[in-house]
N, C-alpha and C positions, 0 to 999 in steps of 0.2 A: 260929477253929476250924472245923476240916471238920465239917459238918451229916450224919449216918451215914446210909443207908435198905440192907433189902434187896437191892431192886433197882431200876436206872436206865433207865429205855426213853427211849432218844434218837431223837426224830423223831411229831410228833405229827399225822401222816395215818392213812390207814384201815387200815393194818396196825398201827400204833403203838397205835392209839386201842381197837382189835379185842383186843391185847394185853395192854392194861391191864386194860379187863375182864376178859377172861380169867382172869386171875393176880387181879383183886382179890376170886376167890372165897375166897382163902386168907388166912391170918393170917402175913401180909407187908406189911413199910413199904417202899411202892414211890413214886418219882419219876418222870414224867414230863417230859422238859427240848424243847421244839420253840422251834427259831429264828424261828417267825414267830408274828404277835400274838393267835394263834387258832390251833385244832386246824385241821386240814383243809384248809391254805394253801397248798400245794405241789399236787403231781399230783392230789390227791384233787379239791381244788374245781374243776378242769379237766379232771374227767374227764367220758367219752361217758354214764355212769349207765348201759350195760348189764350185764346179768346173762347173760353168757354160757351155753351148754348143755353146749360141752366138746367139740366136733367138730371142732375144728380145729388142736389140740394135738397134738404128737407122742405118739403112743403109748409112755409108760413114761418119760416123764419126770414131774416133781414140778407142772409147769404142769398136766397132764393129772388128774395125781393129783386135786389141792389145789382143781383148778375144780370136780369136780363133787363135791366134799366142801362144800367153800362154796355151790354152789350151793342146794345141800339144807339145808346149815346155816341159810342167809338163812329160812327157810319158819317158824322158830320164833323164831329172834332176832327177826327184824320184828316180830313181833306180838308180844313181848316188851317190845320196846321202844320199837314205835310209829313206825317208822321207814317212811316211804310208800315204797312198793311196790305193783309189777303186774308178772303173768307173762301176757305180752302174744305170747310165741312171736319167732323172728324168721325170716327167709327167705336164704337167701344165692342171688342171681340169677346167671344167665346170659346173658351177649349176645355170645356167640361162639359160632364153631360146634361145636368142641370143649369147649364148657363144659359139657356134659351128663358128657365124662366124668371129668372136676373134681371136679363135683357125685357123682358117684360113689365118688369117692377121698374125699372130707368124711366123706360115711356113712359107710362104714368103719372110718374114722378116728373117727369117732363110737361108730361100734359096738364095737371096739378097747376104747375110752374107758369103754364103761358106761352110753353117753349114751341115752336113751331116748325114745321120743315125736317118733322122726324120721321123714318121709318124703321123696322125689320124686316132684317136682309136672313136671307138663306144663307148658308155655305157656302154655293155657288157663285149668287150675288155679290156675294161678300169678296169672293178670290177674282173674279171679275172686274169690280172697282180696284183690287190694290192687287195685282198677280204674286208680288213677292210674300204676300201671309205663309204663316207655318200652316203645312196641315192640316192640321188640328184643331186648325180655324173650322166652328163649326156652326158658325152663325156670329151676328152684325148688331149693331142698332146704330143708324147714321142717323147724325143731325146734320143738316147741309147748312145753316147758320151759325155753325163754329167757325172760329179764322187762327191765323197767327199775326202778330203783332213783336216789334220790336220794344221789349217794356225799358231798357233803357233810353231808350230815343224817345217814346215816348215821355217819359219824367220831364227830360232835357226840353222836348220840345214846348210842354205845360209850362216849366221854370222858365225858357226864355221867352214867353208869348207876357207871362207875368211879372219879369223885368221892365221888357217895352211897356206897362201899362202902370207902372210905378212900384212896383214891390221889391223892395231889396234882399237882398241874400247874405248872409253872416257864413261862412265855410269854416270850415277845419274844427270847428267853437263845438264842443260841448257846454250840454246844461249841467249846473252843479247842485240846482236847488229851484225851487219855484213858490215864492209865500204870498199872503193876499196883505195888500199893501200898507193897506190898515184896521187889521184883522176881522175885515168886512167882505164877506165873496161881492158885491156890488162896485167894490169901492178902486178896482186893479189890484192887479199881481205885478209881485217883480222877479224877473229873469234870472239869476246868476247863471254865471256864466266866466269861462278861462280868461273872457276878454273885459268883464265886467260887469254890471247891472244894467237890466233893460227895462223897462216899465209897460206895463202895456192894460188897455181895458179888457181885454179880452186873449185868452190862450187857449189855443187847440193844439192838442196831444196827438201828433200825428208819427210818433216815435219808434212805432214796428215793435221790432223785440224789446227794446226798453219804455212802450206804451204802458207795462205796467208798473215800473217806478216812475216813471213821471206823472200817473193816475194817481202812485203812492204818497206823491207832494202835498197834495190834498186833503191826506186823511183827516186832518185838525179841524179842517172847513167841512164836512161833509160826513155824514155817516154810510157811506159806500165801505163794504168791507174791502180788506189788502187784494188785490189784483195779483196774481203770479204766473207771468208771461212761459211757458214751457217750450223752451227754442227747440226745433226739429231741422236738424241737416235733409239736405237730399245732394246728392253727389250723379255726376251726368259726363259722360260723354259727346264733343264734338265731332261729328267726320266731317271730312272734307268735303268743297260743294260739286266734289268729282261726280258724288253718287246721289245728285239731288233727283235723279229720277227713280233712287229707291224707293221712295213711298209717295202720295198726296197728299192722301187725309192726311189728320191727324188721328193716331193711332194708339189707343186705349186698351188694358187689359179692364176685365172686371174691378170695379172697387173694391178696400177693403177698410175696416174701422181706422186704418193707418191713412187714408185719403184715396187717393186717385191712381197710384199704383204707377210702376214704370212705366212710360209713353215713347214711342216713336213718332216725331214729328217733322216736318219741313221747317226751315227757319226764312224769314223774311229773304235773308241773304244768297238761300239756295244750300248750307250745308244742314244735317242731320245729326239732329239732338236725339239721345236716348240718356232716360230716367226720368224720373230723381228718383231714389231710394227716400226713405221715411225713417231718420236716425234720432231718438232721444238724445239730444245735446244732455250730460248728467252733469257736466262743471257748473257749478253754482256760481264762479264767478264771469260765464260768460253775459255780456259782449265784451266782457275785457281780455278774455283769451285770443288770441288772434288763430289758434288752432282748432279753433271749434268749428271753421271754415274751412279747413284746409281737408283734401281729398284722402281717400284711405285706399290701401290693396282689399279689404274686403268689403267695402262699400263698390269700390268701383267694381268687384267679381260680379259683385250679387245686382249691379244694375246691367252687366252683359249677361247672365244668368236669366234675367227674368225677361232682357228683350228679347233674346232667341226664343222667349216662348212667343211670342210674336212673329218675328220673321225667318223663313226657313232660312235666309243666309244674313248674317251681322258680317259686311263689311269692316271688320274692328280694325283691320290693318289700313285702313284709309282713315282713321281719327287724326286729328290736327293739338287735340287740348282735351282735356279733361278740367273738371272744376266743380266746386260746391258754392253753395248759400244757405241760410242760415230760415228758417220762415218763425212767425209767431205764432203759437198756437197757446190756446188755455183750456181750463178745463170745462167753461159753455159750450166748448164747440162752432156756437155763432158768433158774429162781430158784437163788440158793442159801440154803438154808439149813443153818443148820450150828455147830459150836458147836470156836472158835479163839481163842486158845486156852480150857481149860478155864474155866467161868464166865463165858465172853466168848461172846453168843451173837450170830447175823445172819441179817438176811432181805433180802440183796442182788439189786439185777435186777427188783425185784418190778413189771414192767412187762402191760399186757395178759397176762391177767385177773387183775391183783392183785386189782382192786377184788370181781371176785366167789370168788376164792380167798382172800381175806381173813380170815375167820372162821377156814377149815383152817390159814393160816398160823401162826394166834395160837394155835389150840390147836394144832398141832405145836411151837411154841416153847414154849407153856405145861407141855406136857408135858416136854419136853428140862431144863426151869428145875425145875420138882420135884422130877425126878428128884435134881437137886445138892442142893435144898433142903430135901425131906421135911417140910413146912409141914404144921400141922393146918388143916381145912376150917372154913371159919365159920360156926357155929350158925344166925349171923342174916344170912347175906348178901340183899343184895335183889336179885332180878332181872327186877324191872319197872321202866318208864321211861315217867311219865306224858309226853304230849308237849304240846308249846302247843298249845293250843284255838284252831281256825281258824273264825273266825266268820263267814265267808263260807263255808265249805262246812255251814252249821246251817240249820236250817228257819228261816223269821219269827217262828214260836211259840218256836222255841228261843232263837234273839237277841232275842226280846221278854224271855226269864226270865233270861238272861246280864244283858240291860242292869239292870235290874229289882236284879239281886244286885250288881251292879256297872257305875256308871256311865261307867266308861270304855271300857269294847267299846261305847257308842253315840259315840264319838268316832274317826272317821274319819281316820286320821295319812294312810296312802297312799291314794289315790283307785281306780288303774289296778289295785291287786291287793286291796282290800278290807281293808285291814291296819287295825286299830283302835291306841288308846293301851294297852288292857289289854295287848294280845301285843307290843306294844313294851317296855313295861314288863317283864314275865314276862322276857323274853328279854334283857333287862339283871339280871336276879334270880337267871339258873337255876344251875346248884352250878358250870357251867364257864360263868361270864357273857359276853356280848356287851360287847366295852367299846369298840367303833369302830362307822361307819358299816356297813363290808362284815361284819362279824360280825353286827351284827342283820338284815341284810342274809340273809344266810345263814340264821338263824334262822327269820325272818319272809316273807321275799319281799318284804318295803318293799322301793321301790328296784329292782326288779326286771320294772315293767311296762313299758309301751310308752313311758309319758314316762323311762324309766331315772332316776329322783330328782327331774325336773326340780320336780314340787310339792311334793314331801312332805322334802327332804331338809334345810331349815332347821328345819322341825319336830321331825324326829331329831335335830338338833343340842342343841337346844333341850331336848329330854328326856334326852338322854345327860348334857349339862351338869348339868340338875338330879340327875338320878341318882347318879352318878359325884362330885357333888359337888366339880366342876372348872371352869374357866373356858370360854363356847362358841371361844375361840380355841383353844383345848388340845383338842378333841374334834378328829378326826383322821380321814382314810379307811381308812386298815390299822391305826395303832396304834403309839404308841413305849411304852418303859416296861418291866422287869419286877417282878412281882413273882409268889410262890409262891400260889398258888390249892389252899391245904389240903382236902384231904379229912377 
């Protein structure tokens, strides 16, 4: 028998996961269905983590709208939910000679927007705020209301806030079809799905780069023409957090029709992101390629090539990882959102600034879904989300009284990032568990210093196994398996 819920949110990255919460204020049985082994597995965990200001969006479009709504939204969610963040400002440079009047056109374009807290910077100005700029650096435009953000953590922290509030999670599950139940858009849709049929009144297409086949489920109900999602690589550099006092801002060359161009940035954590590059994915059968993510030697050239136009010195020999992601783009340019047919809702395209237009998305869908649904508010919803306790960032006095309560924060799992066995543990416990390597991974920062696993990663094993109460050959780096993760 088909398993009923309200509603179905297909795709479990940071508009999906934004969603959930969202809607799980209400008294609604909602499913969440994401084809990889963890929320935030797609574009999100590969994203740049900034928090955009909104200057460089077309004016009166829904990208321009939805940034600086997200933007402002981020300022109470975070501290809500505990989700690390800094408003750190960012710069967008000049090393042309016409780039002053560029940097001109941005402002406006800013100003257009709403965006607030902008200026133009001199040369001077400019070498001033960040002394390591190239040369050439020959003028600025800061927005001091840009930040950085953690857009995996944050996913994680929407998905577990939307556990606790009753929304359950389906992992590993691909969709295999989506049809209107009784060939009525009013009437529900059913799921398919690897694990089987789901039923639901209401489905939102929250799929990323597969938004436009699951838009394309549709066609029969709806005279929306085919949607064709055009997947773009960008490939990036990590260094280590040796050199977090190489830059503040966050550091921008000029745009180009390709997007926002390689970045120099600070990461929540304290190490230094440089890129993305801007790569036409051409395989026609990606997401199903697994290589379409995977890094290149001239991807990776051309995203050290174009930060040295930025910083007179690329520490490149302090890099930790290198990696790619995958983003969605189409041929509007702007998102769409939109509701096709009725009950059948989408957040297609949702490329640069999804991740800080994110919040606006979920309440503009949230609100679109009510309106069908007319749901009562609940009494008791929670809208806090303790987060794991980092006992490398606590005083001595305080890890003295943590160990004291509990003997396993004095048990050192990763070396290089200070990660104990308590927050190993926690992070296989929390309401959307860690159940692989890169999921606690994600949680924790195990795994994620300078040795990249090489000490600590039998040890994870080791505790997943016992945890999980699986075999350590059966503990995995991504994750097979599904099952329902009830709220």
């Amino acid at each position: 028998m088909e398993k009923t819920f309200d509603i179905i949110i297909i795709g479990g990255g940071i508009v999906g996961c934004a969603t959930a919460r969202a809607l799980s204020r209400y008294a609604l049985d909602i499913l969440l269905v994401e084809k990889g082994s963890d929320v935030s597995v797609g574009a999100t965990k590969a994203n740049s983590g900034i928090l955009h200001a909104g200057y460089d969006c077309e004016p009166g479009t829904l990208k321009a709208e939805l940034n600086v709504q997200g933007l402002h939204m981020y300022k109470r969610l975070a501290e809500e939910l505990n989700i690390p963040h800094r408003i750190n400002g960012s710069l967008v440079v000049s090393t042309v000679e016409n780039g002053m009047a560029e940097l001109q056109a941005l402002y406006e374009k800013g100003v257009a927007n709403g965006v607030t807290g902008m200026e133009l910077l001199t040369a001077e100005q400019a070498h001033a705020l960040e002394p390591n700029l190239h040369p050439t650096v020959n003028g600025a435009l800061r927005a001091a209301t840009a930040g950085i953000i953690s857009p995996y953590e944050a996913a994680i922290a929407f998905a577990e806030n939307a556990a606790v509030n009753g929304v359950s999670f389906l992992l590993d599950t691909e969709v295999k079809g989506v049809k209107s139940t009784d060939g009525g858009s009013d009437s529900g849709f059913t799921v398919s799905t690897a694990c089987g049929d789901y039923r639901a009144r209401v489905v939102i297409n929250c799929a990323g780069t597969e938004s436009g086949n699951v838009a394309n489920y549709m066609r029969g109900y709806s005279h929306v023409p085919p949607i064709v999602i055009h997947p773009q690589r960008g490939q990036y550099y990590l260094l280590d957090n040796t050199q977090r006092e190489l830059i503040k801002h966050t550091v921008f060359q000029l745009p180009t029709h390709m997007g926002k161009g390689v970045l120099i940035a600070p990461t929540v954590d304290g190490n230094i992101l440089l890129g993305p590059t801007a790569e036409a994915v051409e395989d026609p059968q990606y997401p199903d390629d697994p290589q379409a993510a995977e890094t290149t030697r001239d991807g990776l050239h051309e995203a050290l090539t174009k930060a040295r136009l930025t910083l007179a010195h690329v520490p490149i020999h302090d890099r930790v990882t290198a990696f790619a992601g995958v983003r969605a783009k189409h041929a509007g340019r702007d998102f769409i959102i939109e509701e096709s047919p009725a009950y059948f809702f989408h957040a297609i395209g949702i490329d640069s600034p999804g991740l800080t237009a994110a919040p606006a998305i979920a309440a503009r869908l949230a609100n679109m879904v009510l309106t069908r649904l007319q749901p009562s508010e609940k009494a008791n919803f929670i809208k806090e989300r303790p987060a794991i306790t980092r006992f490398r960032d606590l005083s001595p006095a305080e890890q003295t009284k943590l160990i004291a309560a509990n003997p396993a924060y004095g048990q050192i799992v990763c070396r290089c990032e200070t990660i104990t066995q308590a927050e190993i543990l926690d992070a296989l416990r929390r309401p959307v568990p860690a159940t692989n390597l890169d999921a606690v991974k994600r949680r924790t920062r195990a795994q994620m210093g300078r040795c990249q696993g090489g000490f600590c990663t039998l040890r994870l094993v080791e505790l997943i196994s016992r945890e999980l109460g699986i075999p350590e050959s059966q503990v995995t780096k991504n994750g097979k398996g599904s099952e329902v993760v009830s709220g």
